[in-house]
C-alpha positions as CSV (number, residue, x, y, z in Angstrom):
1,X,0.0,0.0,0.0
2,X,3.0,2.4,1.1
3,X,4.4,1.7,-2.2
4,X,1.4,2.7,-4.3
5,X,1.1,5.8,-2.2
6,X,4.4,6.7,-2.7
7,X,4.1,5.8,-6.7
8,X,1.2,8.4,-7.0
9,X,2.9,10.9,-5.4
10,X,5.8,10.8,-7.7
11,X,3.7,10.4,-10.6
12,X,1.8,13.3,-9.1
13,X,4.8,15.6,-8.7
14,X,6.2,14.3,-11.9
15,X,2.9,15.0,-14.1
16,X,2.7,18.8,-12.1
17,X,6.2,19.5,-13.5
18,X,5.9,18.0,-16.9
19,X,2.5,19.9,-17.3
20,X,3.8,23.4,-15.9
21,X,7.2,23.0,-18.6
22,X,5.2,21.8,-21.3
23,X,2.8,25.0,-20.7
24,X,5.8,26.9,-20.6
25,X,7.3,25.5,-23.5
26,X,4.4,25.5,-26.0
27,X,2.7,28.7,-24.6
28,X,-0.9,29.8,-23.1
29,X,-2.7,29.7,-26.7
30,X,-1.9,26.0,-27.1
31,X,-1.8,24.7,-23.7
32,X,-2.5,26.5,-20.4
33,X,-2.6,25.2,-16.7
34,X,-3.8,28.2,-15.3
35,X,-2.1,30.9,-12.9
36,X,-1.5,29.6,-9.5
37,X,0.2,26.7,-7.8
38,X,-3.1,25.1,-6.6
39,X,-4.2,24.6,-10.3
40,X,-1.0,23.3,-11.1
41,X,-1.1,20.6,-8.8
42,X,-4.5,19.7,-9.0
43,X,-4.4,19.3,-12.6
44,X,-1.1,17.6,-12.3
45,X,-3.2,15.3,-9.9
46,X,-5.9,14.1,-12.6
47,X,-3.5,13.6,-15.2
48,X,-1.8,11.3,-12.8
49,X,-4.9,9.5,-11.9
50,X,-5.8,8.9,-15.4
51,X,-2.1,8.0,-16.5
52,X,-2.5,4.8,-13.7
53,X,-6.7,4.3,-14.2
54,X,-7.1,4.6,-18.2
55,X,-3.6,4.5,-19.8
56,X,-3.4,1.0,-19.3
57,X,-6.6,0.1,-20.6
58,X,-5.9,1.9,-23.6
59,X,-3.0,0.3,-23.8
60,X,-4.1,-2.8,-24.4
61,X,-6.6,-2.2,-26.6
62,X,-4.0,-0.5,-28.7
63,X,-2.1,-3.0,-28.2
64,X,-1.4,-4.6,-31.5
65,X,-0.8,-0.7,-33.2
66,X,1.6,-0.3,-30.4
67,X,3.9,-3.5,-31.4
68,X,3.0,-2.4,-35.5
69,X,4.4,1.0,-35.0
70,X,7.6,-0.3,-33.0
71,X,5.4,1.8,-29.5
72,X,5.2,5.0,-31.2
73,X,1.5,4.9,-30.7
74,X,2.3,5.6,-27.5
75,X,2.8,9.2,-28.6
76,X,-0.8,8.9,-29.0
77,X,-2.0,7.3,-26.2
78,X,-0.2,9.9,-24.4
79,X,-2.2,12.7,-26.1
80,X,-5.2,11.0,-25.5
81,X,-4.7,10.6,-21.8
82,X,-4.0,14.0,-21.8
83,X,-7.1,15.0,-23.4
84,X,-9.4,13.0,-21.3
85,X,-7.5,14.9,-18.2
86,X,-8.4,18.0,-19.8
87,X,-11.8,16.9,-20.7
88,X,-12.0,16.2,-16.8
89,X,-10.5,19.4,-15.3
90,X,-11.3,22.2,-17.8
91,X,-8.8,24.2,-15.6
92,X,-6.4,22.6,-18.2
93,X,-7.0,23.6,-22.0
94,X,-5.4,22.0,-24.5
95,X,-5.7,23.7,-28.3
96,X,-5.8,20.2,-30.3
97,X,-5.1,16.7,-30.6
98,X,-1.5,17.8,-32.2
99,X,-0.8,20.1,-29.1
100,X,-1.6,17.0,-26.8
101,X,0.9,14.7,-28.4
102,X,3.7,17.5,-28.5
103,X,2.8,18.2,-24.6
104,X,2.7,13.9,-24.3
105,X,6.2,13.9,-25.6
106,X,7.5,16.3,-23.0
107,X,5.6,15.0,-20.1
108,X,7.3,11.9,-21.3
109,X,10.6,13.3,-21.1
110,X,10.4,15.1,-17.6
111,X,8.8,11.6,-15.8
112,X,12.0,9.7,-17.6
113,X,14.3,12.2,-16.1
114,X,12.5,12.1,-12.5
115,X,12.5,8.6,-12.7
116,X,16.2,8.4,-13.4
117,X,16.7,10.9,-10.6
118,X,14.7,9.2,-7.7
119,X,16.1,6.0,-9.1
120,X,19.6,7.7,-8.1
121,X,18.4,9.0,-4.6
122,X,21.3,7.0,-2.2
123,X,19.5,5.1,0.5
124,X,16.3,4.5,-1.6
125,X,15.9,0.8,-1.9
């Protein structure tokens, strides 16, 4: 149980950052997170809950298209789970499908690096 917990919190933090860079990175007319640090997080906190509740279920339906394309329709399963977040929490607006898959890509890239860096944490077993 303490392990799950302590997976959805980094998952939690991890999808906060991504989102809040990726808005950064692609600006306010194609994706936006809102102002303030409570929006952030929150929305950070659906996209994490829907990255563990539907992402795998979409996964394997996609399944064979994910082994056809080598995985890169996982650059659009990520867009997709990002869209159903925003479709969730309209505090996060997301321009188009395109936008999604570009902000899918980053997210990708910050929990890879998080990963790596907890992974690298001395003392963590």
């Amino acid at each position: 149980m303490r392990r799950l917990f302590m997976s959805l919190l980094l998952r939690w933090a991890a999808s906060s950052l991504g989102l809040w860079i990726a808005a950064a990175i692609l600006g306010r007319g194609r994706l936006d997170v809102g102002d303030t640090l409570a929006t952030i997080i929150i929305v950070g906190l659906v996209l994490a809950l829907v990255n563990m509740a539907i992402k795998p279920i979409l996964m394997i339906i996609s399944f064979p298209a994910i082994i056809i394309s080598l995985g890169l329709f996982m650059l659009v399963i990520n867009g997709l789970t990002l869209l159903i977040a925003s479709w969730l929490y309209n505090a996060l607006y997301i321009k188009n499908f395109g936008v999604a898959v570009v902000a899918g890509v980053i997210l990708a890239v910050v929990n890879l690096l998080v990963s790596k860096i907890v992974k690298d944490i001395p003392g963590k077993d």
